[in-house]
N, C-alpha and C positions, 0 to 999 in steps of 0.2 A: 207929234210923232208917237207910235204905238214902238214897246220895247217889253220883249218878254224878259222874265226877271227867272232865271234857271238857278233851281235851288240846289245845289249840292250837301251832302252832309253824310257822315259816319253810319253806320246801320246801327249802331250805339242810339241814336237819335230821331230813328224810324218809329215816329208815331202814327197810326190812326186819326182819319181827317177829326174825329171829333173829340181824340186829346191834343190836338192842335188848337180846335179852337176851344177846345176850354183851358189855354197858357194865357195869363193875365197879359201878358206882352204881343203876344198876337191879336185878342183881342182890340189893346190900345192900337198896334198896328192898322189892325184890317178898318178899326174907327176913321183912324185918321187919311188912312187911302181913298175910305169913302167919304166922309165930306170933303175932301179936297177932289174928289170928281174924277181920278186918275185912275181907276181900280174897273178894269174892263171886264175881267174872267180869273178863272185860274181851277188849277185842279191838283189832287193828292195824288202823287202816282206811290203803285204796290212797290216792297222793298225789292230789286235783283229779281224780278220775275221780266222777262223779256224773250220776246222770238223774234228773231232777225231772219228780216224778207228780202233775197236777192234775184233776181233774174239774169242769168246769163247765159246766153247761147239759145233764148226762149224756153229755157228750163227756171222753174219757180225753185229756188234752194228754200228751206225753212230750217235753222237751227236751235234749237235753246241757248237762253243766256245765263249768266251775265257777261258784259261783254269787256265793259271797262278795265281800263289797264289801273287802278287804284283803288285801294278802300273805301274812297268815298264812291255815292250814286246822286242819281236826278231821284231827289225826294218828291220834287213836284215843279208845276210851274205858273207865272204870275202875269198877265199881261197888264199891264199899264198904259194909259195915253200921257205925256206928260209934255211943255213946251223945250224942253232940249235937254241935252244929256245928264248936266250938271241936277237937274230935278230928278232924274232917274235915277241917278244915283243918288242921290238925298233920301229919296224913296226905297231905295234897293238897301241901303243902309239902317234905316232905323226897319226894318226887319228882324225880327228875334233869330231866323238861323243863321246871321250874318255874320253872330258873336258866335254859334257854332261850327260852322260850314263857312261856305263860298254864294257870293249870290250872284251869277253872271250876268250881266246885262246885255242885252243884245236887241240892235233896232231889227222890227218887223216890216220885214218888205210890201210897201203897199204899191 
């Protein structure tokens, strides 16, 4: 089962994809997701820059964000294949923003 891994974290902690990966512990991370074969995609998203897209009435609404009701935001996100939950979270765990942030786990509807 495919389970995207939703990174929360403080904008204190909003780094750049590539001081991301130059963290010794993401590194070991991202190591170990890929030879264990679970590690499908994922991407850096920008800190609180967002436009929310509504349709109602068949009128297109567009608004600036942010939108979240907390400090923390989606730093980024992580898809994984892994055989059941308990591994996704094994997985969602040794993540380095896990110790800083929230890592949500959520299965992908296939």
């Amino acid at each position: 089962m495919r389970y995207a891994l939703v990174i929360w974290h403080g904008e204190e902690h909003s780094l750049s994809p590539e001081e991301v990966d130059a963290l010794p512990e993401h590194q070991a991370w991202f190591a170990d997701v890929t030879s264990r074969g679970v590690f499908q995609g994922g991407e850096r998203l920008r800190p609180t820059v967002t436009t929310k897209v509504q349709v109602r009435g068949g009128e297109t609404l567009v608004s600036d964000g942010p939108y979240a009701e907390t400090k923390d935001l989606i730093g980024g996100i992580a898809v994984i294949e892994c055989a059941h939950l308990d591994e996704a979270i094994e997985v969602a765990a040794a993540h380095p923003f896990a110790k800083l942030g929230t890592i949500e786990v959520r299965p992908v509807w296939e």
